[in-house]
N, C-alpha and C positions, 0 to 999 in steps of 0.2 A: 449508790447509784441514784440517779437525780428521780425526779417525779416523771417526768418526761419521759425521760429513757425506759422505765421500767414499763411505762402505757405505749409506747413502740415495740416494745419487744413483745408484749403479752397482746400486738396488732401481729405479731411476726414480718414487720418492718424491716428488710436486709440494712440491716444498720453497717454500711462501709464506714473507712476511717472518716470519709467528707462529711456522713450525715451523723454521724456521732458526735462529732467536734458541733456541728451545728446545734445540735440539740444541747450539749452540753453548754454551750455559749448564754443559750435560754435558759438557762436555769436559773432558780431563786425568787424569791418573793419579789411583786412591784417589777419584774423585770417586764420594760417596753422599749426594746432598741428598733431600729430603724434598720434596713435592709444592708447600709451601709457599717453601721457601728456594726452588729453581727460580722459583718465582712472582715474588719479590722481587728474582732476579738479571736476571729477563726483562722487567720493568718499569722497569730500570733502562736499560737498555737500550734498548725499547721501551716507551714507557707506557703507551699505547693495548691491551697484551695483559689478555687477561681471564684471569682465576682457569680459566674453565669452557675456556677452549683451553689452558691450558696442562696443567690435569688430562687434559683430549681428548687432547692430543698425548703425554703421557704413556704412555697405556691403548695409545694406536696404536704405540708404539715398542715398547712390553713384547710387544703380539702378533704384533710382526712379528718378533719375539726379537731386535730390537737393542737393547735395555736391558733388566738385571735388575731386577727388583723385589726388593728382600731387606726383612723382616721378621726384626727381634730382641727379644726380651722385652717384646712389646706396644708397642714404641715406634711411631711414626709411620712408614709404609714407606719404602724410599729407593728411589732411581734409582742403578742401576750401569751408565756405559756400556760397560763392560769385560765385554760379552755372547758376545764371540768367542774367547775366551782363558782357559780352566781356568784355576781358583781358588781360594781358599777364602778365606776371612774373620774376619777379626783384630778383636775388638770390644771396646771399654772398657766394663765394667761402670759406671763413674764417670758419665761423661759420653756417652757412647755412638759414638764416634770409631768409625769403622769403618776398615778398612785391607784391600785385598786384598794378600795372601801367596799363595805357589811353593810348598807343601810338595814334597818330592822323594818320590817314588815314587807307585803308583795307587793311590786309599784306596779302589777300590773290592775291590783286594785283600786290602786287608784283616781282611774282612769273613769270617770260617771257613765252608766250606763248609756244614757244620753248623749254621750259624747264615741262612742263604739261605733257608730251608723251600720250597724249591725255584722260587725267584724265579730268574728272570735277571737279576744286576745289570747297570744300565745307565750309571748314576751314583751319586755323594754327594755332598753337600751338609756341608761340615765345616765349624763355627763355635766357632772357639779365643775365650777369653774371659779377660784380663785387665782390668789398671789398664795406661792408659797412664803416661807421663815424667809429665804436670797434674795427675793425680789421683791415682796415689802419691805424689807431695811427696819431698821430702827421703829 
């Protein structure tokens, strides 16, 4: 059973066959599909799933913070089910591959006190930006 599923079920989540396919579609490392691509892997699977449950089921995972939603350069949002786990995100300008990355140390550290105007930080949000191996080439 995925990582997901198991953190739904121990929510006591009424996991029907829609929201199970959904979850199960999210699974795996690095995974960040778009509302669309989940759509397509969950039809495959299941045919009978609609567009409008699997958006549904989406918005319900995001609020109950077991999926990120990440947004980059206007692209189409994605699903991150790696919502348990500090992170940060590794993005192809080219193609738009996303990858979650470990930096070592807290970046909320490293933010100068001077420059807080007297927030309490709580988090950051870091989004590194290259070319992956496809779109640099040779």
């Amino acid at each position: 059973m995925s990582d997901l599923l198991e953190r739904l079920r121990g929510r006591a989540w009424r996991l029907t066959a829609q929201r199970r396919v959904v979850a199960e579609v999210l699974d795996g490392d690095h995974v960040h599909l778009t509302a669309d691509e989940v759509h397509a892997r969950a039809v495959a699977r299941l045919p009978e799933i609609s567009r409008a449950t699997v958006y549904n089921t989406l918005g319900e995972l995001v609020s109950l913070g077991e999926v990120l939603e990440v947004s980059t350069d206007g692209r189409a949002k994605r699903y991150d089910p790696n919502a348990h786990r500090a992170h940060q995100h590794l993005v192809c300008s080219g193609c738009g591959t996303i990858r979650d990355v470990l930096p070592e140390g807290d970046p909320t550290a490293a933010l100068p006190a001077g420059e807080r105007f007297g927030f309490t930080v709580t988090g950051a949000e870091i989004t590194y930006r290259g070319l992956c191996p496809d779109c640099a080439g040779p």
